[in-house]
mmCIF file of the N, C-alpha and C atoms, coordinates in Angstrom:
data_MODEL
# 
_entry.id   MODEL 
# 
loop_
_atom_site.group_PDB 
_atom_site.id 
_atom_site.type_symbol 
_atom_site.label_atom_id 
_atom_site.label_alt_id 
_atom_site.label_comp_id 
_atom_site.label_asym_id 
_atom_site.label_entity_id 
_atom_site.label_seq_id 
_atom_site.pdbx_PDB_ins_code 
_atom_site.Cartn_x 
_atom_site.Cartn_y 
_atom_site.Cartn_z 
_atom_site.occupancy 
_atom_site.B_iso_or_equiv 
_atom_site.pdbx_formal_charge 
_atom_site.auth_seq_id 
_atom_site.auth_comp_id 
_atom_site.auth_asym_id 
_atom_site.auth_atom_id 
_atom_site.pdbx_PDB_model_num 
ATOM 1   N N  . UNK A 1 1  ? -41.306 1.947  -17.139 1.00 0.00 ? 1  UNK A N  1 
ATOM 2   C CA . UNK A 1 1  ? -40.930 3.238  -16.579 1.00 0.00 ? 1  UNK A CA 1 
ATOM 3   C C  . UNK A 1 1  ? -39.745 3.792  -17.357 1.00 0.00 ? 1  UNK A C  1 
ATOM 4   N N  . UNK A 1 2  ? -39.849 5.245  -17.687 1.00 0.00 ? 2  UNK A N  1 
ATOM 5   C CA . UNK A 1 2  ? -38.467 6.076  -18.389 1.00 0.00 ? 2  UNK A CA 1 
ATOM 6   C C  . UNK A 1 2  ? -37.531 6.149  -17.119 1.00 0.00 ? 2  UNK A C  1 
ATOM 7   N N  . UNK A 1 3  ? -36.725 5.606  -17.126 1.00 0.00 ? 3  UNK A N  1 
ATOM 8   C CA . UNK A 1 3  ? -36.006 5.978  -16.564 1.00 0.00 ? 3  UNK A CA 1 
ATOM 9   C C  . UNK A 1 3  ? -34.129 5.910  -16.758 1.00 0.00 ? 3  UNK A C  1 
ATOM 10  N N  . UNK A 1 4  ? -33.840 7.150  -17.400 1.00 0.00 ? 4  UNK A N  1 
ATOM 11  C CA . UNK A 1 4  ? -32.324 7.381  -17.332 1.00 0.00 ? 4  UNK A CA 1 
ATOM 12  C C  . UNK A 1 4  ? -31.705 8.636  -16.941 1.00 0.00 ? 4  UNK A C  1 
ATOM 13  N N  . UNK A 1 5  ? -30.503 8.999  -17.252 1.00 0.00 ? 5  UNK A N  1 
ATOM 14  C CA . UNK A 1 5  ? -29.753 10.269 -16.444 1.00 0.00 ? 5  UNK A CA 1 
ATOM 15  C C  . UNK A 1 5  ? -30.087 11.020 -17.064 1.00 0.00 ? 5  UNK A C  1 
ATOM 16  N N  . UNK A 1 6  ? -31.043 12.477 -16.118 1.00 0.00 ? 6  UNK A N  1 
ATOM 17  C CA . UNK A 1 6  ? -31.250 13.784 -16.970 1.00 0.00 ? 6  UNK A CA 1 
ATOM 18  C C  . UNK A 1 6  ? -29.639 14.575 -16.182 1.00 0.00 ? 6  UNK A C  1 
ATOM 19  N N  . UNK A 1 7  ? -29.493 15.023 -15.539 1.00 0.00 ? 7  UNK A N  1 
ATOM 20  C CA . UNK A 1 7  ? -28.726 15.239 -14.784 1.00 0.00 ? 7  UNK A CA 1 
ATOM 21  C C  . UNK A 1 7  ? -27.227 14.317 -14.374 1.00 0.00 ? 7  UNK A C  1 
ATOM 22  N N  . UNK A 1 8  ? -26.072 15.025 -15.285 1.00 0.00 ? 8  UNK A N  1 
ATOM 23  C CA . UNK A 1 8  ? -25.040 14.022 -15.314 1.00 0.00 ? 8  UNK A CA 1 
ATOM 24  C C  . UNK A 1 8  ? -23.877 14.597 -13.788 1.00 0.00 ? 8  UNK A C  1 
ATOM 25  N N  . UNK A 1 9  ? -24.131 15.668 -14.265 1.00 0.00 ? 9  UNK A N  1 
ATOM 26  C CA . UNK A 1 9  ? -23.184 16.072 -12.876 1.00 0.00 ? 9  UNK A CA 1 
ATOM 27  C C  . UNK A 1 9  ? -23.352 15.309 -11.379 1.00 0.00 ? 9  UNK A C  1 
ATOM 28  N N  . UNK A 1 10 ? -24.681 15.282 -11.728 1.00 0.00 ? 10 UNK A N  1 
ATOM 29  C CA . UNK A 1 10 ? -25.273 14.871 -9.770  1.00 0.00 ? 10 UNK A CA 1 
ATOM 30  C C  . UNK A 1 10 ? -25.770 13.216 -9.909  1.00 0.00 ? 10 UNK A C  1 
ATOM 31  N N  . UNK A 1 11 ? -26.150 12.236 -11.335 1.00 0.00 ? 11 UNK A N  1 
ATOM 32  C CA . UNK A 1 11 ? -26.332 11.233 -11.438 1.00 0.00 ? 11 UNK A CA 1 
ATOM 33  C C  . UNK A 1 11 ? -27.670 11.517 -11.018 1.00 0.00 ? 11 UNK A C  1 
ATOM 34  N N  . UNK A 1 12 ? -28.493 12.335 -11.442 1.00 0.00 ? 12 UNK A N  1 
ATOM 35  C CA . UNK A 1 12 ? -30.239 12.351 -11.383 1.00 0.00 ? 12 UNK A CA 1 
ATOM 36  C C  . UNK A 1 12 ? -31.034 11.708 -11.893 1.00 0.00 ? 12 UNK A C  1 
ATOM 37  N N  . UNK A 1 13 ? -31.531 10.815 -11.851 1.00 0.00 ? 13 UNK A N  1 
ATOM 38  C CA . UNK A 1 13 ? -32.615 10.131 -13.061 1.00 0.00 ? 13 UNK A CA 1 
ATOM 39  C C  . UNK A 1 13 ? -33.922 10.393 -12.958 1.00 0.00 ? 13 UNK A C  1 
ATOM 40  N N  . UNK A 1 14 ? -34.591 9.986  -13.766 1.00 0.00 ? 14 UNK A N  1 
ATOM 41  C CA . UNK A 1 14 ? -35.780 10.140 -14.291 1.00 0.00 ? 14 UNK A CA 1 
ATOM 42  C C  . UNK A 1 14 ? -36.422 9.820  -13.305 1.00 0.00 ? 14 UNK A C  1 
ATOM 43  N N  . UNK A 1 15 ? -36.784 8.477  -12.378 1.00 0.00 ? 15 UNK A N  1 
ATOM 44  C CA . UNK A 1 15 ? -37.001 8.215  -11.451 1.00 0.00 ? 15 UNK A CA 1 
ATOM 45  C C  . UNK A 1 15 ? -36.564 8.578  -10.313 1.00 0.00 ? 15 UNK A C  1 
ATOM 46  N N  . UNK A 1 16 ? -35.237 9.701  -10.341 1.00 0.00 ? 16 UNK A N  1 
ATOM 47  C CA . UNK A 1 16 ? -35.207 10.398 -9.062  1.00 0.00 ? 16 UNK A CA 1 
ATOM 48  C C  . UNK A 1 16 ? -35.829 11.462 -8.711  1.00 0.00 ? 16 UNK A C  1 
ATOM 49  N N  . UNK A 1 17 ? -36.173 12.104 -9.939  1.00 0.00 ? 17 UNK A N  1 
ATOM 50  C CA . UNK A 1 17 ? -37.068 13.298 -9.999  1.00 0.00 ? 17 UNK A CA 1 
ATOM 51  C C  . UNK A 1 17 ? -38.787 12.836 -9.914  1.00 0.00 ? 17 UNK A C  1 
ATOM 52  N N  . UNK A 1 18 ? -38.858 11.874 -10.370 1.00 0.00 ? 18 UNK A N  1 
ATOM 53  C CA . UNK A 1 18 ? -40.218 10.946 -10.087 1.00 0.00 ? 18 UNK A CA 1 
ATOM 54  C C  . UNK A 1 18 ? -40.607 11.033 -8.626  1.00 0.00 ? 18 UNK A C  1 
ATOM 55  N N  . UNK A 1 19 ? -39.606 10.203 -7.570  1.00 0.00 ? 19 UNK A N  1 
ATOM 56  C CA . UNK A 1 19 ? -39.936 10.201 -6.427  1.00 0.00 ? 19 UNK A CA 1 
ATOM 57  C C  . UNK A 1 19 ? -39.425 11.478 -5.647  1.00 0.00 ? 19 UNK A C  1 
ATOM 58  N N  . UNK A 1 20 ? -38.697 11.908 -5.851  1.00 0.00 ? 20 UNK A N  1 
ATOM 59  C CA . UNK A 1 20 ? -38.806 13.162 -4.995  1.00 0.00 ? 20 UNK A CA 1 
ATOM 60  C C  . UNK A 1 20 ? -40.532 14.857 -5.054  1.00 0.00 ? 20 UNK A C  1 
ATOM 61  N N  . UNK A 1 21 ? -40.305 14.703 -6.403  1.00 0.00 ? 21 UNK A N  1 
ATOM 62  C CA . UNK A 1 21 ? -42.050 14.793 -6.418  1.00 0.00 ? 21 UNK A CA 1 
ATOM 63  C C  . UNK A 1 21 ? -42.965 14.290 -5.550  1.00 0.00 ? 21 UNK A C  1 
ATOM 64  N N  . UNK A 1 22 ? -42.733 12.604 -5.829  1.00 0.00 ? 22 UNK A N  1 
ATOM 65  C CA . UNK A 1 22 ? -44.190 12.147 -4.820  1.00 0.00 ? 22 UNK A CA 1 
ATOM 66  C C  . UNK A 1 22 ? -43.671 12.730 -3.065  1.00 0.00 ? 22 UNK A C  1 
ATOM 67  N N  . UNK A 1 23 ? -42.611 13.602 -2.560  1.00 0.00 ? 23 UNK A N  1 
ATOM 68  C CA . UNK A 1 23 ? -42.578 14.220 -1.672  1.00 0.00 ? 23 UNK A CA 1 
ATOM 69  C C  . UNK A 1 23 ? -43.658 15.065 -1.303  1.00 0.00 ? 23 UNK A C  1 
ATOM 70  N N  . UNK A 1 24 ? -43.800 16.016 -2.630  1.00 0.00 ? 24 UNK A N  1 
ATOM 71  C CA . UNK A 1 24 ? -44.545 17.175 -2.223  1.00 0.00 ? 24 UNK A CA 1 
ATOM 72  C C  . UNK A 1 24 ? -46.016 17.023 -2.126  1.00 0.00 ? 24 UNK A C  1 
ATOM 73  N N  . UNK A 1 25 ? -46.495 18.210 -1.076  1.00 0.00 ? 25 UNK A N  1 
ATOM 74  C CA . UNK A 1 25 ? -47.592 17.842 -0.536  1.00 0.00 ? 25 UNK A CA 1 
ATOM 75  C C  . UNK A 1 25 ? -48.602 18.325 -0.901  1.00 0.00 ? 25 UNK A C  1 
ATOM 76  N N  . UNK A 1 26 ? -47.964 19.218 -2.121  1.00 0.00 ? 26 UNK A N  1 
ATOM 77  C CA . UNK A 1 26 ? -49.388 19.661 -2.992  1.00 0.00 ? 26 UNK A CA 1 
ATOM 78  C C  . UNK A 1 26 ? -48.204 20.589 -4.067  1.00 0.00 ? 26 UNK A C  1 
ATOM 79  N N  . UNK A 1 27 ? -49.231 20.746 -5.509  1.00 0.00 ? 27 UNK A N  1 
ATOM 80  C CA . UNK A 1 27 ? -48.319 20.890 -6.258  1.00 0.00 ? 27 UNK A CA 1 
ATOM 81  C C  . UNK A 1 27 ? -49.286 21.701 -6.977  1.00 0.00 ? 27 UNK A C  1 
ATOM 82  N N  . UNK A 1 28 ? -48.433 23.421 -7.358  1.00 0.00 ? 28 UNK A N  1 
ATOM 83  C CA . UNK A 1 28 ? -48.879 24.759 -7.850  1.00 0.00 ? 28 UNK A CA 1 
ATOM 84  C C  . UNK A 1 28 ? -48.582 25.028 -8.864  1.00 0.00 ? 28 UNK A C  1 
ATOM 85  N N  . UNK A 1 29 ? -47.253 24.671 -9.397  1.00 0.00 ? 29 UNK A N  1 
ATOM 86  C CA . UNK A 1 29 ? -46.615 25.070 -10.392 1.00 0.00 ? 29 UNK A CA 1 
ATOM 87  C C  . UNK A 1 29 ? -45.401 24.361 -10.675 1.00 0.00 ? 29 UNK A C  1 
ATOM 88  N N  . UNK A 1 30 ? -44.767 24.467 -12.096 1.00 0.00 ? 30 UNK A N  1 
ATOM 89  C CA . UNK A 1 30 ? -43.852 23.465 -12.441 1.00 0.00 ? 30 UNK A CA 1 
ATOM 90  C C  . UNK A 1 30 ? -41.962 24.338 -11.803 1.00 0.00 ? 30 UNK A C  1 
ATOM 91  N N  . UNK A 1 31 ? -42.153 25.819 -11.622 1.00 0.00 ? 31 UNK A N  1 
ATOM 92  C CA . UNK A 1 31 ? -40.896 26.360 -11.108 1.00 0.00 ? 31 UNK A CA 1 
ATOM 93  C C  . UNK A 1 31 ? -40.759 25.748 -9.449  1.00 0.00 ? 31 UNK A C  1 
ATOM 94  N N  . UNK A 1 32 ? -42.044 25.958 -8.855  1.00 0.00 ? 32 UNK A N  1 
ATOM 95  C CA . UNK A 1 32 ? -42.030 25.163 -7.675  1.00 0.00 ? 32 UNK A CA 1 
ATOM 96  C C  . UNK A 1 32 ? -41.551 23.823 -6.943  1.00 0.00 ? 32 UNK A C  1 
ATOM 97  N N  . UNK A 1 33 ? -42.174 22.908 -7.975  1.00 0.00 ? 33 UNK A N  1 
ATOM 98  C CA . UNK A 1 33 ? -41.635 21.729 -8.238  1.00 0.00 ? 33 UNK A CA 1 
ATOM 99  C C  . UNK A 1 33 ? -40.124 21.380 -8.744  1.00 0.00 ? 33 UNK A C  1 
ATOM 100 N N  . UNK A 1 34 ? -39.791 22.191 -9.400  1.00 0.00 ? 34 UNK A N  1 
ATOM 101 C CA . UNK A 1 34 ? -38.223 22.488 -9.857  1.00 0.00 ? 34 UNK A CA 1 
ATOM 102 C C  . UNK A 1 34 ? -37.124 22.654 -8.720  1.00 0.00 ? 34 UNK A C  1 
ATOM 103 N N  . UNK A 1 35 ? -37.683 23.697 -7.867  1.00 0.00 ? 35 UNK A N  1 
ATOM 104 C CA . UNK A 1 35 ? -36.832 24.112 -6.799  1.00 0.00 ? 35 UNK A CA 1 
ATOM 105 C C  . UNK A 1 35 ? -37.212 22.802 -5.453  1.00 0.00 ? 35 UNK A C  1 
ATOM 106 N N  . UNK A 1 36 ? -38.510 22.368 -5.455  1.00 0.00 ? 36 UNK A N  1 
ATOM 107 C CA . UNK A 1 36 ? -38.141 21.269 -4.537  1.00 0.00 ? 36 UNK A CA 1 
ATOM 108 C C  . UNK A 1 36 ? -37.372 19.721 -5.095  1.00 0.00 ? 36 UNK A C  1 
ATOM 109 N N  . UNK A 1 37 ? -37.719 19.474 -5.937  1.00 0.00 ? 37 UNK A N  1 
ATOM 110 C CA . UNK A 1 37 ? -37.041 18.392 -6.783  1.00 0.00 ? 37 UNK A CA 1 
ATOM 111 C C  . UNK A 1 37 ? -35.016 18.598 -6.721  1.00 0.00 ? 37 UNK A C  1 
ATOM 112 N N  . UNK A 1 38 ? -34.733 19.843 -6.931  1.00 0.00 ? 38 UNK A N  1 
ATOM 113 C CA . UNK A 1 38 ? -33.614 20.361 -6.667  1.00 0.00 ? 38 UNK A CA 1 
ATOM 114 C C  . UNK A 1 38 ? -32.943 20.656 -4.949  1.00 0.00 ? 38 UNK A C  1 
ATOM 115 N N  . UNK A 1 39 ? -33.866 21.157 -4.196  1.00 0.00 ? 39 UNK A N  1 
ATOM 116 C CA . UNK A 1 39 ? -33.701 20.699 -2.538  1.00 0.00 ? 39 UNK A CA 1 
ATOM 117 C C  . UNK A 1 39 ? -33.658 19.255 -2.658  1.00 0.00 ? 39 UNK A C  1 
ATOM 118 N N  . UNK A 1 40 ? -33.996 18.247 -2.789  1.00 0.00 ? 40 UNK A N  1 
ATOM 119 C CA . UNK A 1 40 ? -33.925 17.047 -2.689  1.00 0.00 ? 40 UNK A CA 1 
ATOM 120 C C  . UNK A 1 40 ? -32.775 15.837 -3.654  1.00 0.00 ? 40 UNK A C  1 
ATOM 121 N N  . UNK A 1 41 ? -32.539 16.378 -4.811  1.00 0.00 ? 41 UNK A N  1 
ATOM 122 C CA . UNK A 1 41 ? -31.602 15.816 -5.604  1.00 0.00 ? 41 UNK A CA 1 
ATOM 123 C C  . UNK A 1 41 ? -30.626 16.590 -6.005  1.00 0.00 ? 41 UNK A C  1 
ATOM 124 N N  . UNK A 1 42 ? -30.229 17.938 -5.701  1.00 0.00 ? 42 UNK A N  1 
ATOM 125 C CA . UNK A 1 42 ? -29.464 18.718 -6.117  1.00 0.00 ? 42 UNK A CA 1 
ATOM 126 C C  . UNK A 1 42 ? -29.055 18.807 -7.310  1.00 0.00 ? 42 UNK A C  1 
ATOM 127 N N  . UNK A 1 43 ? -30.412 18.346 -8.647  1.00 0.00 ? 43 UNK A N  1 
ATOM 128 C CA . UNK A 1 43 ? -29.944 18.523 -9.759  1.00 0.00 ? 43 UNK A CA 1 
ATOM 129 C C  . UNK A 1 43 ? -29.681 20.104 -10.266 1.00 0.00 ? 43 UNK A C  1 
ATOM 130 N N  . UNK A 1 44 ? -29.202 20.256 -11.351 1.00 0.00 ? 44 UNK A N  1 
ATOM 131 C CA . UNK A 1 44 ? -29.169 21.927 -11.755 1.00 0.00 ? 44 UNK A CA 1 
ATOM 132 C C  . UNK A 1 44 ? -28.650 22.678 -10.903 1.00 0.00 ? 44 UNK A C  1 
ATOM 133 N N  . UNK A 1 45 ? -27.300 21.713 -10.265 1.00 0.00 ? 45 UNK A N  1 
ATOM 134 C CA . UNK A 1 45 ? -26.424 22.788 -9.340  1.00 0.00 ? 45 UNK A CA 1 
ATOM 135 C C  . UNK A 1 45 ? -25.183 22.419 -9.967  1.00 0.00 ? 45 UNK A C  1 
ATOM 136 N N  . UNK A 1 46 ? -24.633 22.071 -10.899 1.00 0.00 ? 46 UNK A N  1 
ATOM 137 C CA . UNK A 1 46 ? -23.639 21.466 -10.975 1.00 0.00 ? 46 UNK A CA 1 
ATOM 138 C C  . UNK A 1 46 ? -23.371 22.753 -12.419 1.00 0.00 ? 46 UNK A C  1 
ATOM 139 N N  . UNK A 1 47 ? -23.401 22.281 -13.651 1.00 0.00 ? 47 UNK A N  1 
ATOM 140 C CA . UNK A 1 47 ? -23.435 22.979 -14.694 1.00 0.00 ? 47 UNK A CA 1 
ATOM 141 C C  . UNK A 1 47 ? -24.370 23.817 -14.925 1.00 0.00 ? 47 UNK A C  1 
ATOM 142 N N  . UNK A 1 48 ? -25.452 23.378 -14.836 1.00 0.00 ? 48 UNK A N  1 
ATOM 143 C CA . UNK A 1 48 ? -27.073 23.706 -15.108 1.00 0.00 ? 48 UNK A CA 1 
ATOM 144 C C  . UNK A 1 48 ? -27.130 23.499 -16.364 1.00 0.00 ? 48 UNK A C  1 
ATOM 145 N N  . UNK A 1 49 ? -26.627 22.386 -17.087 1.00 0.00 ? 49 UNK A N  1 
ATOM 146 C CA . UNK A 1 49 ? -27.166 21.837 -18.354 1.00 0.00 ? 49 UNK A CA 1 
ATOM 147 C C  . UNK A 1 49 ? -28.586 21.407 -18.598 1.00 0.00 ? 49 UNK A C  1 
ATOM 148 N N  . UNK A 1 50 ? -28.971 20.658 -17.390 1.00 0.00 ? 50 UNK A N  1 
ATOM 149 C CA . UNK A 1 50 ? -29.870 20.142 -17.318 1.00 0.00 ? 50 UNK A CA 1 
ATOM 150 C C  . UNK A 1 50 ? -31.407 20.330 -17.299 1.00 0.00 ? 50 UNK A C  1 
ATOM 151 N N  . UNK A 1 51 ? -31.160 22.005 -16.615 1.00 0.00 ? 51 UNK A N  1 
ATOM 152 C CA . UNK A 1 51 ? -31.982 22.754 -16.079 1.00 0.00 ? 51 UNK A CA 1 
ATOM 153 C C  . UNK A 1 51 ? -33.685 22.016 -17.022 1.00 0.00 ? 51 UNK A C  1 
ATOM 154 N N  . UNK A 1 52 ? -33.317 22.487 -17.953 1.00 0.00 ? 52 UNK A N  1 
ATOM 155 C CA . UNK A 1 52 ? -34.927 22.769 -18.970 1.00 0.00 ? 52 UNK A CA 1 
ATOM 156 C C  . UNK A 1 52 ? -34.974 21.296 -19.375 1.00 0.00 ? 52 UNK A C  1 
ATOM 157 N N  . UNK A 1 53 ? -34.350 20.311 -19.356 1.00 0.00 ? 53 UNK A N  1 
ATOM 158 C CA . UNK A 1 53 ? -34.539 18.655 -19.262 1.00 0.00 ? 53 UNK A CA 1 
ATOM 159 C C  . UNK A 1 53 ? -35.402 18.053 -17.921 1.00 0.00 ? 53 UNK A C  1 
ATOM 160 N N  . UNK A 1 54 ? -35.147 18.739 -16.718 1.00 0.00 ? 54 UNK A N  1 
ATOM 161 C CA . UNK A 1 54 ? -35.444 18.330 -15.494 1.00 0.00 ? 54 UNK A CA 1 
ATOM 162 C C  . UNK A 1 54 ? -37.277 19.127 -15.753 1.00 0.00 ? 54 UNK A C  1 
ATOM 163 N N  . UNK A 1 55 ? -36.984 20.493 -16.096 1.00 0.00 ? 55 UNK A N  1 
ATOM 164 C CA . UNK A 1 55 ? -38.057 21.205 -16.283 1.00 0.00 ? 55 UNK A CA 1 
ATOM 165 C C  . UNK A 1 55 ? -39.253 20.034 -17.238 1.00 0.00 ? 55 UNK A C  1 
ATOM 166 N N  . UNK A 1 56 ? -38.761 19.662 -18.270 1.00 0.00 ? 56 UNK A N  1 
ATOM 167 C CA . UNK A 1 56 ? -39.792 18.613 -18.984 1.00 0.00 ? 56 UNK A CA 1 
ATOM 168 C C  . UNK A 1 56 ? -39.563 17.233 -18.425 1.00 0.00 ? 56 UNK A C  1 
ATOM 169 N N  . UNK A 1 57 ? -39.369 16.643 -17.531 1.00 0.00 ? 57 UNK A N  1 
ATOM 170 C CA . UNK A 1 57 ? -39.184 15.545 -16.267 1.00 0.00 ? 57 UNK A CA 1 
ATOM 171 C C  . UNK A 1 57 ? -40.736 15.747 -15.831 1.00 0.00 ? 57 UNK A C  1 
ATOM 172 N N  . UNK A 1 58 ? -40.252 17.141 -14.768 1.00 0.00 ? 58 UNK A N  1 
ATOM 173 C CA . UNK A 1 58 ? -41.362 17.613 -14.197 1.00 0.00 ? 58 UNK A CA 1 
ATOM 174 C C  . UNK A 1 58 ? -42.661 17.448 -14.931 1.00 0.00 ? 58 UNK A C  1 
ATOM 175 N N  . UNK A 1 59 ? -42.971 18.308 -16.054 1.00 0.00 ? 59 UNK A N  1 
ATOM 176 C CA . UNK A 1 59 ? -44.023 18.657 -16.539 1.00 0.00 ? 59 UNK A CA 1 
ATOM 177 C C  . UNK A 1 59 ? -44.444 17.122 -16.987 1.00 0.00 ? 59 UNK A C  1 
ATOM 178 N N  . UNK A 1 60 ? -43.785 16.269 -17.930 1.00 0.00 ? 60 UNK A N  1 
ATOM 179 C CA . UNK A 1 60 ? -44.173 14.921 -17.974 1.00 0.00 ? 60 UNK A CA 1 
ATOM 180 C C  . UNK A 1 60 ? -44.687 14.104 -16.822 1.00 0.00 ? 60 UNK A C  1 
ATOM 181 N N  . UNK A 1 61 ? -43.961 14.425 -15.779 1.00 0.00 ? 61 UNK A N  1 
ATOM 182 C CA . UNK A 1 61 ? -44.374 13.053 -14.354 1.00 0.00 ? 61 UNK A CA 1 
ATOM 183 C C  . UNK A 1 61 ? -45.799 14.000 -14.094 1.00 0.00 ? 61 UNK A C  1 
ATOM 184 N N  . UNK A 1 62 ? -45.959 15.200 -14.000 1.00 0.00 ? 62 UNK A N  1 
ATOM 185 C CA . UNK A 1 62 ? -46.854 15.712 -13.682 1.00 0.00 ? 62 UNK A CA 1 
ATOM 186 C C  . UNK A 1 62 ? -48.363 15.472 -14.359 1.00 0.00 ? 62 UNK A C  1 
ATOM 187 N N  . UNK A 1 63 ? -48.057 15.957 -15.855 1.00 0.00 ? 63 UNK A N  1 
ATOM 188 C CA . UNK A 1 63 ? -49.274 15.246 -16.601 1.00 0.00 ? 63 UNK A CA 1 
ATOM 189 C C  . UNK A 1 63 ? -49.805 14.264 -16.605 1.00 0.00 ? 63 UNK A C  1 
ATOM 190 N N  . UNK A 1 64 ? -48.992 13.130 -16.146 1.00 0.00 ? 64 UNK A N  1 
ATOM 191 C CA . UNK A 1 64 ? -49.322 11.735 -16.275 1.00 0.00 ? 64 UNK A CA 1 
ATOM 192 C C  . UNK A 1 64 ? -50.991 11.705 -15.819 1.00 0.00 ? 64 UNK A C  1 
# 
């Protein structure tokens, strides 16, 4: 498993954005997934460095 810090402000990892995904209960789109992944880990509230790192998180755990 990949798993290290995309998100330094909030200590987010790869696997936190992993399982907060397997939250959702159906999945439309990757901005969607962004904003719930973010309700749940509060990444991309801090600096928003991260933003478009978390964005390819998403799209990777997703393709799998």
């Amino acid at each position: 498993m990949n798993n290290y810090e995309i998100c330094h402000c909030m200590g987010v990892t790869y696997a936190d954005v992993e399982d907060a995904l397997h939250t959702m209960t159906s999945f439309t789109d990757v901005l969607s997934a962004f904003q719930h992944v973010q309700e749940i880990t509060h990444c991309s509230t801090g600096c928003g460095g991260c933003h478009d790192k978390i964005l390819d998180a998403i799209s990777e755990i997703m393709n799998k």
